[in-house]
C-alpha positions in Angstrom: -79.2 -19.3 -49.9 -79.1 -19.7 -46.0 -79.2 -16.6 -44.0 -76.5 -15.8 -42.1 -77.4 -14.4 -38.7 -74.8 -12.3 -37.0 -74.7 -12.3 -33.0 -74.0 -8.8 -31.8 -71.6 -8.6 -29.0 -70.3 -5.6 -27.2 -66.7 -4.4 -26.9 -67.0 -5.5 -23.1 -68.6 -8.7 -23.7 -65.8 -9.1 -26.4 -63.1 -8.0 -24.2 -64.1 -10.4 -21.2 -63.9 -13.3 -23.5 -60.7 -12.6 -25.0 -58.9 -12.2 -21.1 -59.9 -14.0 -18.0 -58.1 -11.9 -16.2 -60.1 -8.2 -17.3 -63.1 -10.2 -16.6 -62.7 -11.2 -13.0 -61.5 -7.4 -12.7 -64.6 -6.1 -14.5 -66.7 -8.2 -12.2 -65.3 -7.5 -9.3 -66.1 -4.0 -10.4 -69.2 -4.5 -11.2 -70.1 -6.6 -8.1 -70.1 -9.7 -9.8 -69.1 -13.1 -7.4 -66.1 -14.6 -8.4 -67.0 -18.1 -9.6 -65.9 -21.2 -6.9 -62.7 -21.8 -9.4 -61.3 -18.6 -8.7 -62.0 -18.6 -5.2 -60.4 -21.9 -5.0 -57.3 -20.7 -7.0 -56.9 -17.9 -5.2 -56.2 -19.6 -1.6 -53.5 -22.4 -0.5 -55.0 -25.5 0.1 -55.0 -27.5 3.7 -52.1 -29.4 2.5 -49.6 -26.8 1.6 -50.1 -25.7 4.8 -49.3 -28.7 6.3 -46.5 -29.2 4.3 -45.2 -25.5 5.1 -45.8 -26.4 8.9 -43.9 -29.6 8.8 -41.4 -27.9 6.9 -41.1 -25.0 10.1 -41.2 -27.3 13.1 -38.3 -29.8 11.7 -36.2 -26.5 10.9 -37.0 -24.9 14.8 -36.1 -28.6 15.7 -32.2 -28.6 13.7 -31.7 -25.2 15.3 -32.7 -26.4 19.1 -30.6 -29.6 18.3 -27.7 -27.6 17.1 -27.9 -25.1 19.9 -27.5 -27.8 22.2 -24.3 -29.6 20.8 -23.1 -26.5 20.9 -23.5 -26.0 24.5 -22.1 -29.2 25.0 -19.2 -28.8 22.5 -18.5 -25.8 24.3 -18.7 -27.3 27.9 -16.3 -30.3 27.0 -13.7 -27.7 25.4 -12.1 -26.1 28.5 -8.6 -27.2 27.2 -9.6 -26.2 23.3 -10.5 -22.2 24.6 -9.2 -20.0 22.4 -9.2 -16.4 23.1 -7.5 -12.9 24.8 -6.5 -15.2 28.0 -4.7 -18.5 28.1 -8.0 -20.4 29.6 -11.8 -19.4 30.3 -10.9 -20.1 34.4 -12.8 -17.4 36.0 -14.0 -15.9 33.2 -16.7 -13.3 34.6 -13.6 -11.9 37.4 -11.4 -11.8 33.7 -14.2 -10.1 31.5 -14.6 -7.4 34.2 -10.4 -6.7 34.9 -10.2 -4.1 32.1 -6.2 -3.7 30.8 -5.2 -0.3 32.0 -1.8 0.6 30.2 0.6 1.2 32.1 3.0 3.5 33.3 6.5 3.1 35.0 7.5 6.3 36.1 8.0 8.1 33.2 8.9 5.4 30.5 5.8 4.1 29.0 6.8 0.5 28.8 3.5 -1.2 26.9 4.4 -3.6 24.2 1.4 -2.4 21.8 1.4 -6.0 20.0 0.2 -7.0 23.6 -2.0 -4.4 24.5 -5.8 -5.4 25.5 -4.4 -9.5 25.7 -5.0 -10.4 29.0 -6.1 -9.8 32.3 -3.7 -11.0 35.8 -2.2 -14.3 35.2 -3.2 -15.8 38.4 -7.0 -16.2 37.6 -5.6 -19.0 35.1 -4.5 -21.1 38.2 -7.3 -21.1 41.4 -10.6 -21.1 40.6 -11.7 -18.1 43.0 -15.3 -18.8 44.9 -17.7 -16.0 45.0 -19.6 -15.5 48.6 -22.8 -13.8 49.3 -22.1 -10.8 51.8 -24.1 -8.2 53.5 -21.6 -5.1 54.2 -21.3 -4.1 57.5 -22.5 -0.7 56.9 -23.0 1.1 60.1 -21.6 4.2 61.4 -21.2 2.6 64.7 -20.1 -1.2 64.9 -23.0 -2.7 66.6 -21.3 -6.3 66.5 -20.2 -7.3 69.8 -16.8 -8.0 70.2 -16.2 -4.6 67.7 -14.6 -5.6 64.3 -10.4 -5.2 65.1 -10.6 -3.1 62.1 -12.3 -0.4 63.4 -10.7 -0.5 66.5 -8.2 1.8 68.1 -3.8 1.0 67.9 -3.6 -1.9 69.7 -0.5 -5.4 69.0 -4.0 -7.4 68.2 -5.1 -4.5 65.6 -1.4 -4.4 64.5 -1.0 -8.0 63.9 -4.3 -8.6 62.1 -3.7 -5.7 59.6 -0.6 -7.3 58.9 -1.7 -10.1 58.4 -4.2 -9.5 55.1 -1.7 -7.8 54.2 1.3 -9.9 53.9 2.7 -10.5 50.3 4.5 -13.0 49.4 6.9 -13.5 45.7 4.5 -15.6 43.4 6.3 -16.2 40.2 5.1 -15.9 36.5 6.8 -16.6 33.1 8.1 -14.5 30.3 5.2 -15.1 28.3 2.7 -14.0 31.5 4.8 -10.3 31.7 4.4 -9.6 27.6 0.4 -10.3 27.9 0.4 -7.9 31.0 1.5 -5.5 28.7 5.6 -5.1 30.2 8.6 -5.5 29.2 10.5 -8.8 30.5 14.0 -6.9 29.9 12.9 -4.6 32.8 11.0 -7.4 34.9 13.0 -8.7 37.7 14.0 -12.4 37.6 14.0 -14.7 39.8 17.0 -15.6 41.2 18.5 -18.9 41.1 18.0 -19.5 45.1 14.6 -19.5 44.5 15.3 -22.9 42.7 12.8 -22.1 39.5 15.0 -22.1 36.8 16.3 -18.6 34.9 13.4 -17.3 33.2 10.7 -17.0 35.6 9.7 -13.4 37.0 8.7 -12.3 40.7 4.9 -10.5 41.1 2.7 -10.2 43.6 -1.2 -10.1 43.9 -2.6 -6.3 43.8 -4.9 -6.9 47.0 -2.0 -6.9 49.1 -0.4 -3.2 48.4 -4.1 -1.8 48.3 -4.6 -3.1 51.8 -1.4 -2.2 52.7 -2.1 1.2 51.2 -5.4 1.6 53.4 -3.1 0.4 56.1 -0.8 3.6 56.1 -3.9 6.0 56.0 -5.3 4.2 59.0 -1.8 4.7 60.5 -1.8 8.4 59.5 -5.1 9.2 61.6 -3.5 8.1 65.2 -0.2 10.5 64.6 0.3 10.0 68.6 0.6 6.4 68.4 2.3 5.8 64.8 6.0 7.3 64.3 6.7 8.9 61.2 9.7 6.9 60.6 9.8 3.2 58.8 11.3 0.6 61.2 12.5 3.5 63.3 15.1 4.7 60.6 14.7 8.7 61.0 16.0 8.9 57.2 12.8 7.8 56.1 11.0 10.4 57.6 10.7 12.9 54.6 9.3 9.6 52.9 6.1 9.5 54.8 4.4 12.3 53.3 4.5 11.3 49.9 3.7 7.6 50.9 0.7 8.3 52.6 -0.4 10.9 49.3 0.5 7.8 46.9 -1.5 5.3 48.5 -4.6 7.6 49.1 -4.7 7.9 45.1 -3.8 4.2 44.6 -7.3 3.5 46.4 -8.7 6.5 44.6 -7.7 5.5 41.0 -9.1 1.6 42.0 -12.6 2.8 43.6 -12.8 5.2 40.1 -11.9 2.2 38.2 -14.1 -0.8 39.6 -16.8 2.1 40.0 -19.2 -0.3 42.2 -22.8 0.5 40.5 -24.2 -1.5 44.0 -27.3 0.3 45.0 -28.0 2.1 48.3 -31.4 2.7 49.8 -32.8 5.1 52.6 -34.8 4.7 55.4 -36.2 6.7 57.9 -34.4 6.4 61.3 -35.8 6.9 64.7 -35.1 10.4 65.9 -33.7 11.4 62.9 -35.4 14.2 60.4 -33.7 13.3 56.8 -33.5 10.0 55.6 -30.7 7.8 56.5 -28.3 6.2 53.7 -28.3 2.1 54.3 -24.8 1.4 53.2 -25.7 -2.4 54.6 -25.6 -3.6 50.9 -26.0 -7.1 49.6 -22.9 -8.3 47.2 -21.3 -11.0 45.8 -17.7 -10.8 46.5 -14.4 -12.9 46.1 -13.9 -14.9 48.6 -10.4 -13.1 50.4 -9.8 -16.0 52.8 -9.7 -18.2 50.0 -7.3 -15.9 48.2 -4.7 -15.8 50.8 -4.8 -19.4 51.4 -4.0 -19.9 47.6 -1.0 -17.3 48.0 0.5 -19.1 51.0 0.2 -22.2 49.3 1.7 -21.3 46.2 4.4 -18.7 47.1 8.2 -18.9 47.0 9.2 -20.4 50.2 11.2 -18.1 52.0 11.6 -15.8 48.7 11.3 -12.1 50.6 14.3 -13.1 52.8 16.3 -14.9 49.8 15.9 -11.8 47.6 17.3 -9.5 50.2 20.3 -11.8 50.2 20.2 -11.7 46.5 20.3 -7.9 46.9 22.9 -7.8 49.2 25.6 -10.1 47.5 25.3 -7.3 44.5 23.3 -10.2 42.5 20.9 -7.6 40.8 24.1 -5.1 39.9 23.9 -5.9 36.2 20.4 -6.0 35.8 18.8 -3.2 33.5 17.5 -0.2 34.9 14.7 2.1 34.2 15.5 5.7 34.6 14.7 7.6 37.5 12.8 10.8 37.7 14.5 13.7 38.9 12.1 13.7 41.6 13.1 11.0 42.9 16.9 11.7 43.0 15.5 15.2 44.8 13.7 12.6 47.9 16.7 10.7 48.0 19.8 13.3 48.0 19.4 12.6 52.1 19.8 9.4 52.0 16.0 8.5 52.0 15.5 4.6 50.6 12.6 3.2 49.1 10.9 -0.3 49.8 8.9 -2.3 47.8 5.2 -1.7 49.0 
């Protein structure tokens, strides 16, 4: 009978056999090189990672191909905008005129289904240019002739101050005074002399009452050469006070809201031991010139003069009223009248 020989093999041997996978561990363990199969097994080969690369570049590719027909969808859309203001014209000036709600007197007449819609109408209809200007900044005006408005009460200072800040009756529709957040019902028409139809509003840009506004402070500090009385009517004298104390916070509340974040340097000035504030800044502003041409183009001809007949013939008698602070009736139990700037 054949002998049977038996080959001896250890529970290690035995267990590397029976799992691949315990004996590339134990090798590894014991210092023993992986063979070239696993090595090769256990890295991607040169032409999945050619085929990942191919795979990244087309995808980077789609996205720069869709950003750009997006750019262009977007530039070719002007009549398709859709957002808080009727069109994207002058959209950086829109972005930055923040909706304030408003107050008239003391009825709070905000429509809250309008609130946060829209910023002044008229930026929908010029395109408004934006100048580079350095700011005249100097205690002294060293400009030669002197800027008129620095200089003393004169008929030339007079009629240039009136003349940036002439308003004129611009007119905007029903839909224009909800998205500014009134009420039409308390808005004043226009009247039918100003040949527009019957359901268009009167406005006027803000520019003009804050100039008008710095106007009546620059009055207030020559009390020798300005009277106290509007258009000589001694009536209005117990107005002047409180005018002069509503525009100065007007241009307060407007300087707090716009809250320039322009920077101004220092330098060191001749004769001088602390350093010296530049206020000569560099800005872009809107160009003003531009403005007012707009506004006289674009006005209601003749439409201060035709509202005061308006007034006169009793034309507004029906019209709804807002209350009137008791305030008020107390300035004008003498008779004292007030205007519209």
């Amino acid at each position: 009978m054949p002998s049977t020989r038996y080959q001896q093999v250890s529970f290690d041997e035995d267990a590397r056999s029976l799992s691949p996978e315990i004996g590339i561990k134990e090798r590894l363990l014991h210092d023993e090189p992986l063979s070239e199969h696993h090595k090769r097994s256990q890295r991607p080969s040169l032409e999945s990672l050619k085929r990942y690369g191919v795979v990244i570049i087309t995808t980077l590719n789609l996205l720069v191909l869709a950003a750009i027909l997006f750019v262009l969808l977007a530039k070719n859309s002007a009549n398709k905008y859709v957002g808080p203001y009727k069109t994207d014209r002058n959209i950086v000036i829109k972005e930055s005129t923040y909706y304030c709600k408003a107050t008239f007197f003391s009825i709070n007449i905000v429509l809250p289904s309008t609130a946060n819609t829209s910023a002044a109408p008229f930026l929908d209809r010029l395109d408004v240019p934006i100048k580079d200007i350095k700011v005249n900044g100097f205690l002294l005006d060293l400009n030669e002739p002197e800027s008129l408005y620095r200089q003393d009460p004169s008929p030339e200072v007079d009629e240039e101050w009136k003349r940036i800040q002439k308003f004129e009756y611009m007119l905007i529709t029903a839909d224009d005074v909800r998205r500014l957040g009134k009420d039409p019902k308390y808005t004043v028409k226009a009247p039918e002399s100003f040949g527009a139809g019957s359901d268009l509003y009167i406005a006027r840009t803000e520019v003009s009452h804050q100039i008008h506004c710095l106007d009546v402070l620059r009055k207030a500090s020559f009390p020798d050469y300005y009277a106290k009385t509007r258009d000589g009517v001694k009536e209005s004298i117990p107005l002047w006070r409180p005018h002069v104390m509503h525009c100065l916070h007007i241009l307060l509340q407007n300087l707090m809201c716009t809250a320039s974040m322009d920077v101004i340097t220092y330098n060191w000035m001749e004769s001088q031991y602390s350093p010296q504030p530049d206020f000569s800044i560099n800005r872009q502003c809107r160009d003003f010139d531009a403005i007012l041409r707009w506004q006289d183009e674009n006005k209601v001809p003749d439409g201060l003069k035709k509202m005061k007949e308006f007034v006169k013939e009793g034309g507004s008698f029906d019209a709804p009223r807002v209350p009137i602070p008791q305030k008020y009736l107390d300035l004008f139990a003498n008779g004292t009248v007030l205007h519209d700037d």
